[in-house]
C-alpha positions in Angstrom: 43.5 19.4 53.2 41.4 22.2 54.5 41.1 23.3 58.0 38.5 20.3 58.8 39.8 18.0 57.5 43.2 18.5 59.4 40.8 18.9 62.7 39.8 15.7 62.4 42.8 14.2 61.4 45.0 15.5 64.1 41.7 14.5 67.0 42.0 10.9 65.8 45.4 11.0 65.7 46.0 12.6 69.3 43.0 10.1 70.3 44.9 7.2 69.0 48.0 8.3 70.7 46.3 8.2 74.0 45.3 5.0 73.7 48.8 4.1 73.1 50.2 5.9 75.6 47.4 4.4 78.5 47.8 0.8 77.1 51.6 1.3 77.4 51.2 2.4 80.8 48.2 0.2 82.1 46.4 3.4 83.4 42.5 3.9 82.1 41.2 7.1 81.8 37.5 8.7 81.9 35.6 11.8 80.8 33.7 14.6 82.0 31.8 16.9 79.4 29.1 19.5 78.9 29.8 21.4 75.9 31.5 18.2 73.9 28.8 16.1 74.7 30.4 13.1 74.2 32.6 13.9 71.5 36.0 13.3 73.3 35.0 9.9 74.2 33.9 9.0 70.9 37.1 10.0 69.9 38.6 7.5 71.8 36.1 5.0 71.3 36.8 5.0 67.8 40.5 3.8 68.1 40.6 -0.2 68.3 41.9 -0.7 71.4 40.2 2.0 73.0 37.9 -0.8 75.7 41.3 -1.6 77.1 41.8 2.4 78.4 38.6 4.0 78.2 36.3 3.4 81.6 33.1 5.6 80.2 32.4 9.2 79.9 29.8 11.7 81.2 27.6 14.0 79.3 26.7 16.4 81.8 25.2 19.4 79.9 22.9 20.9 82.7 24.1 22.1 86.3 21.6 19.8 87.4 23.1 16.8 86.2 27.4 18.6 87.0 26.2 18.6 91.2 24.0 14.9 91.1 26.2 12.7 88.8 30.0 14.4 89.2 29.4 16.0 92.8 29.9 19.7 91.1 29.3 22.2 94.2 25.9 24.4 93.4 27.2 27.1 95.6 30.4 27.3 93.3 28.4 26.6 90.2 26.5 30.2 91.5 29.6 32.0 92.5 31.7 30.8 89.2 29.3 29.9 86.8 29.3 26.6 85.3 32.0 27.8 82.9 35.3 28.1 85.5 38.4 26.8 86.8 36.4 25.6 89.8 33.8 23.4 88.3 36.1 21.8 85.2 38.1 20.6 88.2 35.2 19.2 90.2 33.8 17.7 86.8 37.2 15.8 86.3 38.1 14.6 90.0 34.1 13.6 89.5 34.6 11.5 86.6 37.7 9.8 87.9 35.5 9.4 91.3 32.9 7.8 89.1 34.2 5.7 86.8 37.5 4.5 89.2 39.7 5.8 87.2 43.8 6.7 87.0 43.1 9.9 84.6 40.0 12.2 83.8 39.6 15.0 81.7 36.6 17.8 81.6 35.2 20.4 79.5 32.7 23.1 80.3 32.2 26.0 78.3 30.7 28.3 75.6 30.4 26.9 72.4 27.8 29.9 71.3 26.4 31.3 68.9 24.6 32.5 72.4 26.1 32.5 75.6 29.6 34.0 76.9 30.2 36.7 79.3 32.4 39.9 79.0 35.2 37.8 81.2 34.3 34.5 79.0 33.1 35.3 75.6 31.9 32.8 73.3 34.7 30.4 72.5 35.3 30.2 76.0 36.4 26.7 77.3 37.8 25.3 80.5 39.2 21.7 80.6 40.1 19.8 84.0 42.4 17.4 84.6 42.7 15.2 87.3 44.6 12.0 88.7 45.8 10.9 91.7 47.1 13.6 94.1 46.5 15.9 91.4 44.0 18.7 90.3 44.3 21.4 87.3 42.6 23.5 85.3 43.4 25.1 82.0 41.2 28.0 80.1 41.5 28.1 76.5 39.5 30.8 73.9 38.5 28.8 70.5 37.3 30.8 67.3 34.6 29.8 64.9 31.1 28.5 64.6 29.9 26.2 67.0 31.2 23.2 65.7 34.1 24.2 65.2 34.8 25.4 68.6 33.4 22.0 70.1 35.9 20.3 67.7 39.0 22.7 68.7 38.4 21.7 72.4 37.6 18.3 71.8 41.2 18.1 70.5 42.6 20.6 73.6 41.4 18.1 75.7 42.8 14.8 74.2 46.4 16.7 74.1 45.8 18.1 77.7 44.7 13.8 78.7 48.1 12.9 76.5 50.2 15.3 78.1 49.2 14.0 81.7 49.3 10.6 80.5 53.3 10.4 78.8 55.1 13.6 80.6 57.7 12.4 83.0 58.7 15.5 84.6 55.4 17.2 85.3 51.5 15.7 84.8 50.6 12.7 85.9 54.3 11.6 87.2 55.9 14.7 88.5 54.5 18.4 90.2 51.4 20.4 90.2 50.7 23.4 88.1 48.7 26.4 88.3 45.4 26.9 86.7 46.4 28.9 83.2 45.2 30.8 80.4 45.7 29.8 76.2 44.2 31.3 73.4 44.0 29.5 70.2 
């Protein structure tokens, strides 16, 4: 199995274990996503089951569409960019907002081949995360062409939505953590 292959086996894998996990737990959960456009979603959509979790998704590619559909704040959007800890965070506590939902996930970020910064270089993705009383941030650097670094993330974020989902001693059930840096 090449690398593709396992890529998508392992995002409708992960997908299917967080419909699983959300039907097991009664919780639904939402999305939030610019560079993805709807692929994390889909992912979930694509597990039967998925209508008893899955509340909708946002495509919100343009800043435009971040501030008037998910609330994203234009003054951090021009004192972050629209690829930062601040706005994945407003992008998921928007989707949750939105769709009334117990858990939402986000990704904004730099899929290239254009794009990037000297701080954020192509491959550049932040995910958000948020449920109730609870609001997090992860950055994560993917490699490859475009596609494949919308894939990578896609499956960063289903892990990041399982991980809040089924962990009993931190995530959705237990403390807070800091905004943090991976590289994959």
């Amino acid at each position: 199995m090449d690398f593709d292959e396992e890529l998508a086996q392992r995002i409708e894998d992960t997908a299917c274990e967080v419909v699983e996990c959300a039907s097991r737990l009664g919780l639904t959960v939402s999305t939030a996503e610019s560079l993805t456009a709807g692929m994390v979603a889909a992912a979930i959509a694509d597990i039967p089951g998925a209508s008893q979790v899955l509340r909708g998704g946002a495509v919100t590619y343009v800043n435009e569409v971040k501030e008037a559909v998910l609330g994203v704040s234009a003054a951090d959007i021009d004192r972050y960019t629209e690829v930062s800890h601040p706005v994945a965070r407003q992008m998921a506590a928007g989707s949750r907002r939105l769709f009334a939902t117990d858990v939402a996930v986000s990704l904004t970020g730099y899929a290239g081949p254009g794009g990037g910064t000297a701080d954020d270089p192509v491959g550049t993705v932040y995910l958000g995360i948020s449920y109730e009383g609870h609001i997090d941030s992860v950055r994560a650097v993917f490699s490859g062409d475009r596609a494949a670094v919308r894939r990578q993330a896609t499956l960063r974020a289903l892990e990041l939505l399982l991980s809040s989902l089924s962990s009993s001693g931190t995530g959705l059930f237990g403390a807070t953590s800091a905004a943090s840096d991976v590289a994959s």
